[in-house]
C-alpha positions in Angstrom: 43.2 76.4 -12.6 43.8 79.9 -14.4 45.5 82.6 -12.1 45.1 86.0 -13.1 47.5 88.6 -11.3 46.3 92.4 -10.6 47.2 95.4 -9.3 45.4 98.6 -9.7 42.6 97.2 -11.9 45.4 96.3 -14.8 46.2 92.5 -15.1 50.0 92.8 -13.5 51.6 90.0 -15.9 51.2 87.8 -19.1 50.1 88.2 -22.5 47.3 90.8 -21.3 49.8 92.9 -18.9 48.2 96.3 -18.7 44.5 95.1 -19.8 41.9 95.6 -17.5 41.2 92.8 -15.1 37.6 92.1 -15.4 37.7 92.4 -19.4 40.2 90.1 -19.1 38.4 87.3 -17.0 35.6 87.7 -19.1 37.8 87.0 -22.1 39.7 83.7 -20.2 36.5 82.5 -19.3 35.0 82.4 -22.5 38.0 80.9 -23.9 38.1 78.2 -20.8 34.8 77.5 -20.1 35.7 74.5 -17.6 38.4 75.9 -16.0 38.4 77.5 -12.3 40.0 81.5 -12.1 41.9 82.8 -9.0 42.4 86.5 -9.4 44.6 87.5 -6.8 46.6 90.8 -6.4 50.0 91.2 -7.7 52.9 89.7 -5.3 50.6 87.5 -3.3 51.1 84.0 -2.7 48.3 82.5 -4.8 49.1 78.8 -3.5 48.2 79.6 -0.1 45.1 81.0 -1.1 44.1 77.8 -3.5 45.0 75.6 -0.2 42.6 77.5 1.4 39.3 76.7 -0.7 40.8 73.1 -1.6 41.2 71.7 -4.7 37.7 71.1 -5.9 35.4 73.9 -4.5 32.4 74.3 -6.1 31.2 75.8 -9.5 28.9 78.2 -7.6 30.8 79.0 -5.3 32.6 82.7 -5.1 34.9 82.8 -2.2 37.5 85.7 -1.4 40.0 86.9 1.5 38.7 88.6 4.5 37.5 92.5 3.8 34.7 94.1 5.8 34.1 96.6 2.7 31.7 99.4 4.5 30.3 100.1 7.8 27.5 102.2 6.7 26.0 98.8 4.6 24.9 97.7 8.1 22.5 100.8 8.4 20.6 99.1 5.0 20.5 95.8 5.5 19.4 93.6 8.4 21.3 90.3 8.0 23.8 87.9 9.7 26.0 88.3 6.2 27.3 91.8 7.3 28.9 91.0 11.0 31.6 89.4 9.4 34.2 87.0 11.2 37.9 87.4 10.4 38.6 84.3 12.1 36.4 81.3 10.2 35.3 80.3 6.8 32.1 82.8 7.0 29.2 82.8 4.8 28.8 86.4 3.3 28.4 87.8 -0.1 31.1 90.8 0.8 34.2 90.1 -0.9 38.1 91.9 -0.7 39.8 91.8 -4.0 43.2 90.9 -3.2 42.0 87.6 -3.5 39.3 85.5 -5.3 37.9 82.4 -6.5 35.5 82.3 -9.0 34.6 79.7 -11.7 34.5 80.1 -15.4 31.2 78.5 -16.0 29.5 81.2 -13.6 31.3 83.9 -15.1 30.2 82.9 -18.6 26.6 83.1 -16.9 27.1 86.9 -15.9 29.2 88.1 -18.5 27.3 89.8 -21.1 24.5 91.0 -18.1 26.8 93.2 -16.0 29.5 95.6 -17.7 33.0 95.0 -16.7 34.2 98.5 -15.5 37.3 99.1 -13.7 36.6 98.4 -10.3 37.3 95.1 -9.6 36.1 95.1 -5.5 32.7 96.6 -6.5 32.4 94.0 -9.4 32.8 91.4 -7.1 30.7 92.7 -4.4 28.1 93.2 -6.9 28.0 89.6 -8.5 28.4 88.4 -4.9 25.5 90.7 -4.3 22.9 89.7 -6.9 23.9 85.9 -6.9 23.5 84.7 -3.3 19.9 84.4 -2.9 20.3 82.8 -6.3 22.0 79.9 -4.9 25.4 80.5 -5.5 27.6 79.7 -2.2 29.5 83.1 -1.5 32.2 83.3 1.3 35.3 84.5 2.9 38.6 83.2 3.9 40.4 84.4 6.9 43.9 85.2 5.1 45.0 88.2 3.3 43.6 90.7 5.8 42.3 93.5 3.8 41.1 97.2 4.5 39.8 98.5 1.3 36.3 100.4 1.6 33.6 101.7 -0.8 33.9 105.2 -1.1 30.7 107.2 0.4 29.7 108.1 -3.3 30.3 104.3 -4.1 28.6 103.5 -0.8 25.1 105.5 -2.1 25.4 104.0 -5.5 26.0 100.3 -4.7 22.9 100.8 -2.3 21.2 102.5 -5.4 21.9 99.3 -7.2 21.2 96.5 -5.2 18.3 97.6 -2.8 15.1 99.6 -3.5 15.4 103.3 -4.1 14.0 104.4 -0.7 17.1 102.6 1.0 19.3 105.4 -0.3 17.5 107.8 1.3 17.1 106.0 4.7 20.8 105.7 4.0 21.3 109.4 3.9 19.5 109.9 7.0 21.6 107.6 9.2 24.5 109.4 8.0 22.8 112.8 9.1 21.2 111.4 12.6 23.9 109.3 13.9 27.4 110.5 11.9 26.0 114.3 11.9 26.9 114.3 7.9 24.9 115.1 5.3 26.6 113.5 2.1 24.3 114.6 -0.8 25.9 114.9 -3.3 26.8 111.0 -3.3 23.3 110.9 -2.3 22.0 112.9 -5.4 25.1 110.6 -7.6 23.4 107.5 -7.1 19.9 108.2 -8.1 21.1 108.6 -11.8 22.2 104.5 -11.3 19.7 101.6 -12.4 18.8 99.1 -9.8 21.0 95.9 -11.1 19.6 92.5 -11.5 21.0 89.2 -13.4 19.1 86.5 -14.9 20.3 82.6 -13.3 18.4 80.2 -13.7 18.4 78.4 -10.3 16.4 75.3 -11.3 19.6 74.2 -12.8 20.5 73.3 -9.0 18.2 71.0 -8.7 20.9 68.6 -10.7 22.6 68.0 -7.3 25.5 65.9 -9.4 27.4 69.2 -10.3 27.8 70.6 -6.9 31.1 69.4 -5.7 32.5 70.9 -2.5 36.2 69.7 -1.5 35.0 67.9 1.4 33.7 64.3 1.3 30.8 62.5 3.3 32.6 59.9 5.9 29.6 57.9 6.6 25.9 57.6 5.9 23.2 59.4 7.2 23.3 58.4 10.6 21.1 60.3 12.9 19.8 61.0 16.2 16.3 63.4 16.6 15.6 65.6 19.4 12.0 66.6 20.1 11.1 68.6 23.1 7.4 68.2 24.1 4.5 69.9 26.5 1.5 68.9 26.5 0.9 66.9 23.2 1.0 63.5 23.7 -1.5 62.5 20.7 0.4 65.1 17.9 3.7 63.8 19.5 2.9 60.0 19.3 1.8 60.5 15.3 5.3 62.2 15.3 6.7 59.3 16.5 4.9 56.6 13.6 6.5 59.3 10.9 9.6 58.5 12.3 8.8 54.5 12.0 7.9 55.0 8.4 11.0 56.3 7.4 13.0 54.9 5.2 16.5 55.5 6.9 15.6 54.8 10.5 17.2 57.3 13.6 19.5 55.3 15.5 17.6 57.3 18.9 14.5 59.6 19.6 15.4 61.7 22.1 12.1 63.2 23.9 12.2 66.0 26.8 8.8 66.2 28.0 8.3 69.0 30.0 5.8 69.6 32.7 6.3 72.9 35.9 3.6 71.1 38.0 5.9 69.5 40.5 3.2 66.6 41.2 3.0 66.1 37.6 3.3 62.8 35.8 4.2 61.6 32.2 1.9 61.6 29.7 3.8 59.5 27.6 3.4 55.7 28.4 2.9 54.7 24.8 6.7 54.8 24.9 7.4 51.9 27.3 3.9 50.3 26.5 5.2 50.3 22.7 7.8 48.7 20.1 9.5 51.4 18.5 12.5 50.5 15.9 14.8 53.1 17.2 16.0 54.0 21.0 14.0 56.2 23.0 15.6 58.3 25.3 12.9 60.0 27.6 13.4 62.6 30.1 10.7 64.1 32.5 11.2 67.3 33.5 9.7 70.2 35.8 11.4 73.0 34.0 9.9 74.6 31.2 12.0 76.1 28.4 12.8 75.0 24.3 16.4 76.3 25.0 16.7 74.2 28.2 15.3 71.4 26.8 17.2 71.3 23.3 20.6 71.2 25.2 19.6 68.7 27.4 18.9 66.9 24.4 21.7 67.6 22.5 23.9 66.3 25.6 22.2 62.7 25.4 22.9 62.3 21.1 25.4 60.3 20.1 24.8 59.9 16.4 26.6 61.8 14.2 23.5 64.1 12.8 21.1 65.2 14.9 17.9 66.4 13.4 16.0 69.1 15.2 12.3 68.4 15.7 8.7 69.8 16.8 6.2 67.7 18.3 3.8 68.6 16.0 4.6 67.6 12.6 4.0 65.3 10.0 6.5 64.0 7.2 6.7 61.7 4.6 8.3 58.3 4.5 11.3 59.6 2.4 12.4 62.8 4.4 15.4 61.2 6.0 16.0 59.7 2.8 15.7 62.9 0.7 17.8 64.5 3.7 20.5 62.1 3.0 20.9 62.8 -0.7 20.7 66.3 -0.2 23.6 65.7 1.9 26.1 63.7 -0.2 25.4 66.1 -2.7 26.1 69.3 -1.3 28.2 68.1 1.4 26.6 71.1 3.9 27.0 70.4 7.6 23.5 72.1 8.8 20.2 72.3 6.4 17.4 73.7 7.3 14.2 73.1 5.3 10.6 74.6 5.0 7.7 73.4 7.5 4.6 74.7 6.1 1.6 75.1 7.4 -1.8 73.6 5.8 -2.3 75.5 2.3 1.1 76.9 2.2 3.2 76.0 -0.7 7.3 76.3 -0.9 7.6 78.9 -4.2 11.4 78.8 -3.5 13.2 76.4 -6.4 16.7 75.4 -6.2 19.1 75.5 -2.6 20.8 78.7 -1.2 22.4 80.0 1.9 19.8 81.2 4.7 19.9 83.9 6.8 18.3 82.3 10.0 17.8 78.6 11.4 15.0 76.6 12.2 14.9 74.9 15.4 12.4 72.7 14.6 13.2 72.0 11.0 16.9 71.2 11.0 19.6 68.7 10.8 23.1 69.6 12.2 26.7 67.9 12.3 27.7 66.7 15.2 31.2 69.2 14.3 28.2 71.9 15.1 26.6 70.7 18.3 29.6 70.3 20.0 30.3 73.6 19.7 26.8 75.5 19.7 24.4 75.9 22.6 20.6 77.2 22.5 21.8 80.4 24.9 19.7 80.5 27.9 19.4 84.2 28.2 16.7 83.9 25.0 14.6 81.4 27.2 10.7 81.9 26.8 11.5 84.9 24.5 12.3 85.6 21.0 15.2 84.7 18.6 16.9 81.6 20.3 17.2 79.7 16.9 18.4 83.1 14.6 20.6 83.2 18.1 21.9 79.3 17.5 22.2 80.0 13.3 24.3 83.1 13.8 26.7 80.6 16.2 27.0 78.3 13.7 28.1 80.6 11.2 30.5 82.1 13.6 31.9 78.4 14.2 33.0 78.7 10.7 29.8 76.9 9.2 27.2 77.7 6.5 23.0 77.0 6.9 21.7 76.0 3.9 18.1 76.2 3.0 16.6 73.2 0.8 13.4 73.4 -0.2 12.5 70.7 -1.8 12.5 68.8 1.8 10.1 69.5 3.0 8.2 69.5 7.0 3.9 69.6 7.5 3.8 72.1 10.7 0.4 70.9 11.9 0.0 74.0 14.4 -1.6 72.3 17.2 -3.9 74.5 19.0 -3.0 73.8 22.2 0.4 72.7 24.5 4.0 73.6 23.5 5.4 76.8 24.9 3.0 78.6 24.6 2.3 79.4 28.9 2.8 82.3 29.8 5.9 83.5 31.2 5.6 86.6 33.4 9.0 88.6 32.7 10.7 91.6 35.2 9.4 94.2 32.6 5.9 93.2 31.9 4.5 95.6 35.1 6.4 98.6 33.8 5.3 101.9 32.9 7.1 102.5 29.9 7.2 99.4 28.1 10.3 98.2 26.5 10.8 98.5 22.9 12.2 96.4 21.8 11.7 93.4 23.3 15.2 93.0 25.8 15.8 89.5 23.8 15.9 90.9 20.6 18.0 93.8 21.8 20.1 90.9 23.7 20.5 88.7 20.5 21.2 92.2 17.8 23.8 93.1 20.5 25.5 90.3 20.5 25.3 89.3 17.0 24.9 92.5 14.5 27.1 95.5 14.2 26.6 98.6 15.6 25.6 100.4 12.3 22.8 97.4 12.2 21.1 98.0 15.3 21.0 101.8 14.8 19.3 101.0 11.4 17.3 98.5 13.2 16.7 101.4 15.8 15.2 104.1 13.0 13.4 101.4 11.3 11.4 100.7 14.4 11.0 104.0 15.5 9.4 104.8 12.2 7.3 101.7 12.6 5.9 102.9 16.0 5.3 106.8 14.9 3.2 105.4 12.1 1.1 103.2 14.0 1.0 105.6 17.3 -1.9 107.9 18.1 0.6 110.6 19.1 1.3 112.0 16.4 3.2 115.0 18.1 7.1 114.1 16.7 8.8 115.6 19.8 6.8 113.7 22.3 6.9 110.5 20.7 11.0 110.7 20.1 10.8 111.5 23.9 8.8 108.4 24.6 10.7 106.2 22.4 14.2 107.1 23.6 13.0 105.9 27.3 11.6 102.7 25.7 14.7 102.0 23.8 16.6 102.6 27.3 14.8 100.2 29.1 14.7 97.8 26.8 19.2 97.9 26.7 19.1 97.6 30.5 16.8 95.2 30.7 19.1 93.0 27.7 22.4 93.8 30.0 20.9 92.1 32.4 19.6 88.9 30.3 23.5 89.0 29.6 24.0 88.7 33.2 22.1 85.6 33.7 23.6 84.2 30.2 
C-alpha cells in the first residue's frame, strides 16, 4: 500500500515534495499498477485510516473521511447519497480530502479521461461522481471530521458537469427563492464547462472473483423467506413450489395471511394438507398492513438471511443459488434484485449501489433486521421500503443492486393491498400535496435543501399540468396544499 501525503494540493513529502498531488497519483499508479494508494493530508495518522477500511478493501472501491461537501447539492439531486451520516460506514459518492482510499487499477482506468487539476476534493468528488452508478463501491468513514465546501462558483460548475444543463439553472433559482441570492456570475461561469463523462466498462464486474471486500462469509446461505399474503391463495401456493424447486432450500417460509373480516377464515389449507421441505410458519391475521405484517415476520425468522418476498412471483430453480454466489463474492449484507414484469427485460449489466430497496425483492442480514423496522407511520401509503433502505444505510450498511438475479413479478390482478384505505385527509377541501407519507418519509430522511428542491420540482409539475394557469393563484393554492400535507405528516409522526 502506497501513501501519498498532501497539503495544499502539493504532495507534502518524498521524492515528488512540492508536485502536484493528482499528477502525482497518476504517475504512482501507472508505475504500480497493483498496488492500493491512500492519499491522506499532511500530519494525519494514515494507520488509523487504513484500519478503518481493512486490509483488503476492494479494487472498486473509493472510500474517504467524513465531509458533507455542499448544502446547496441537495437542491439538485433527489437521493439517499446526500443526507450523509457522520456516525456509520455510509454509502455516498461525496468524499473529504484529508483522507482517501483509492486503487491503482481504477485510477489507471480514469487517468488519461479526466485532467488532473489542482483541486484535489473536486477531483475526487468528481470520479466518485461519474463512477458510482458504474459499479464502483464509493463511501465514507466516520473519522477525520472535515468541513471543507465547494465554493458557490465551484458549486454551479460541478453541477454544470455532472448533471444536465437545466439543473444549473433550477440551481440558480433555489438560491434566489429560498436563500434570497442571485449568484450569477458562478451561474454564467459554469455554462462555459463541458458535462463530464468516463468510459468503464462495467461488464468487467460480472468476473465476481476480483471483488474482494475485507470481510469474509461465516457460513452458507442459510435463509428464512417472509411472504405476506391477502387474498392469493392460488399465485401464493405456485410461490410456494418455486421455493421447493430451489436448489438451496429455506430452512422456514414464513406466511402472514391477512384478512380484516373478523369472521374470516384461512384460505390456505394446502399448508397443513401438504409436505413442504422447509418449515412453515403461518399466522392469520385480522389486520391489514405490508409494514405490520413484514415485522411480524421478521420477529418469527431465525435464519441468518431473510429473503423478502411477494406472493406473486415466480423464479427459477437457481435463484437462491445464484443469491448465494452473488453473496460470497461481494460479501454485501442486503441485495436487492430486479422483478420484472412480463416483456420487461433487465438492460442494467454489472452490480452497483442502489438508491432505494425492494421489499419484495430482497435478501437482508440478520446484522440488518435486528436493527431495522418497516415504520408503521408509512402503513397503507407510500415509501415504506425507500423508508426501510434509507435505515439500513443509516445502520452503517450498503444495498446493492444485482441484476443478473433476477424475480418474474406476475402482477396478479386481484388481492394484496390493494383495498382501499380511507385516510383523515381524503374528505378535505384542499387536498394535500404531497401525499403526508412522502412528506413524512423526505422529512425524516432528506435534508432540508432536498425537500425544498423536491418542493419546486413539484410545484412546477402541478402548474404545468393545472388548468389555472393564473401564477399567483396557483402559488396561493399550492402553499395551502404543501401546509396540509406537513401537518398531516407531523401527525403520522405522532402515531410512528
Amino acid at each position: 500500500m502506497i501513501v501519498l501525503r498532501h497539503e495544499k494540493g502539493k504532495v507534502s513529502e518524498g521524492n515528488h515534495a512540492g508536485e502536484n498531488v493528482i499528477e502525482v497519483l497518476y504517475k504512482t499508479a501507472k508505475k504500480n499498477p497493483a498496488e492500493p494508494i491512500i492519499i491522506i493530508k499532511n500530519k494525519l495518522d494514515a494507520s488509523e485510516f487504513i484500519d478503518a477500511i481493512g486490509q483488503n478493501p476492494s479494487e472498486r472501491s473509493l472510500i474517504s473521511n467524513y465531509n458533507p461537501l455542499n448544502d446547496g447539492l441537495g437542491y439538485v439531486e433527489d437521493s439517499p447519497f446526500i443526507n450523509v451520516s457522520n456516525s456509520v460506514k455510509y454509502p455516498t459518492w461525496i468524499k473529504g480530502s484529508n483522507a482517501i482510499y483509492i486503487h491503482s487499477s481504477l485510477v489507471n482506468k480514469i487517468s488519461h479521461q479526466l485532467p488532473a487539476g489542482n483541486d484535489l476534493l473536486y477531483w475526487v468528488n468528481s470520479v466518485a461522481r461519474l463512477l458510482q452508478s458504474k459499479g464502483v463501491l464509493c463511501y465514507q468513514i466516520p473519522m477525520m471530521h472535515q468541513d471543507e465546501r465547494l465554493l458557490t462558483t465551484k458549486l454551479y460548475q460541478f453541477v454544470k458537469q455532472h448533471y444536465k444543463r437545466r439543473w444549473t439553472f433550477f440551481l440558480l433559482a433555489c438560491h434566489l427563492i429560498y436563500e434570497k441570492r442571485f449568484p450569477v456570475y458562478a451561474f454564467a461561469k459554469a455554462q462555459f464547462y463541458k458535462r463530464r463523462n468516463l468510459e468503464f466498462d462495467q461488464r468487467e464486474q460480472n468476473d465476481l472473483s476480483s471483488f474482494i471486500l475485507r470481510e469474509k462469509p461465516k457460513e452458507i446461505l442459510n435463509y428464512d423467506v417472509i411472504i405476506p399474503t391477502m387474498g392469493r391463495p392460488k399465485y401464493l401456493y405456485d410461490v410456494l413450489n418455486d421455493l421447493s424447486d430451489q436448489t438451496i432450500l429455506p430452512v422456514s417460509v414464513i406466511i402472514i395471511e391477512q384478512n380484516e373480516n373478523p369472521s374470516s377464515t384461512s384460505q390456505l389449507s394446502y399448508l397443513k394438507d401438504e409436505s413442504w421441505p422447509f418449515a412453515i410458519i403461518h399466522n392469520f391475521i385480522h389486520q391489514t398492513g405490508a409494514c405490520n405484517a413484514r415485522n411480524m415476520a421478521i420477529d418469527l425468522s431465525a435464519a441468518p438471511w431473510v429473503l423478502f418476498f411477494d406472493d406473486d412471483v415466480n423464479v427459477s430453480k437457481d435463484l437462491s443459488n445464484n443469491i448465494s454466489n452473488f453473496i460470497k463474492s461481494t460479501h454485501s449484507r442486503a441485495v436487492t434484485f430486479p422483478c420484472l414484469q412480463e416483456g420487461e427485460e433487465e438492460k442494467q449489466k454489472g452490480y452497483f449501489q442502489w438508491a432505494f430497496f425492494g421489499s419484495g425483492c430482497s435478501i437482508v442480514h440478520r446484522d440488518i433486521v435486528n436493527c431495522c423496522k418497516f415504520d408503521p407511520a408509512l402503513e397503507h401509503g407510500y415509501g415504506e421500503d425507500v423508508d426501510y433502505g434509507m435505515q439500513i444505510r443509516n445502520s452503517g450498511f450498503d444495498i446493492i443492486y444485482a441484476p443478473e438475479v433476477q424475480i418474474r413479478h406476475l402482477k396478479a390482478p386481484s388481492g394484496g393491498f390493494r383495498s382501499e384505505f380511507k385516510f383523515p385527509w381524503q374528505d378535505d377541501t384542499i387536498q394535500p400535496k404531497p401525499s403526508p407519507h412522502i412528506m413524512y418519509f423526505r422529512k425524516k430522511s432528506y435534508t432540508q435543501q432536498q425537500l425544498l428542491g423536491y418542493k419546486l420540482v413539484l410545484a412546477l409539475k402541478l402548474f404545468s399540468n393545472s388548468r389555472n394557469k393564473n401564477p399567483w393563484k396557483f402559488i396561493r393554492k399550492f402553499k395551502k396544499q404543501w401546509e396540509s400535507s406537513a401537518k398531516y405528516a407531523s401527525r403520522l409522526i405522532q402515531t410512528e
